[in-house]
C-alpha positions, 0 to 999 in steps of 0.5 A: 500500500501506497503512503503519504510521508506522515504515514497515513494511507494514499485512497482513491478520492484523495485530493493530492499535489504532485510535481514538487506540490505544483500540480493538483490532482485526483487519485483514481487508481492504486496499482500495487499486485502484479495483475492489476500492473499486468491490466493497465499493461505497466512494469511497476507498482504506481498511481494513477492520477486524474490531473488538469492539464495532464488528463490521467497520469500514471506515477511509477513507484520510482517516481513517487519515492522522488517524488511523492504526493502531497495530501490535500483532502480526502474524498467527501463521504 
């Protein structure tokens, strides 16, 4: 499972920045078993987030660990 730096699990839903905090985003898939890398036809574990200007982007787990979301708000209930 995908964490924020203070520990706390990354949801679906979570509003996060990204890109140094530059850039806002919408987290709409976590991607962490070989089958479900295998079904969006990726080598690695990631996230995919739904962005303006980007549309959907997918950040690898490298990625991430240089990286890393920042948290903004979780999804309204």
């Amino acid at each position: 499972m995908f964490k924020y730096q203070d520990g706390s699990d990354i949801l679906i839903g979570d509003s996060v920045l990204f890109e140094n905090g530059k850039t806002n985003g919408i987290v709409e898939l976590i991607v962490v078993s070989e089958e479900e890398m295998k079904n969006i036809n990726v080598n690695e574990a990631g996230i995919m987030v739904k962005s303006q200007p980007f549309g959907l982007a997918y950040l690898s787990e490298y990625w991430l660990k240089n990286d890393p979301l920042l948290f903004v708000s979780h999804a309204p209930a």
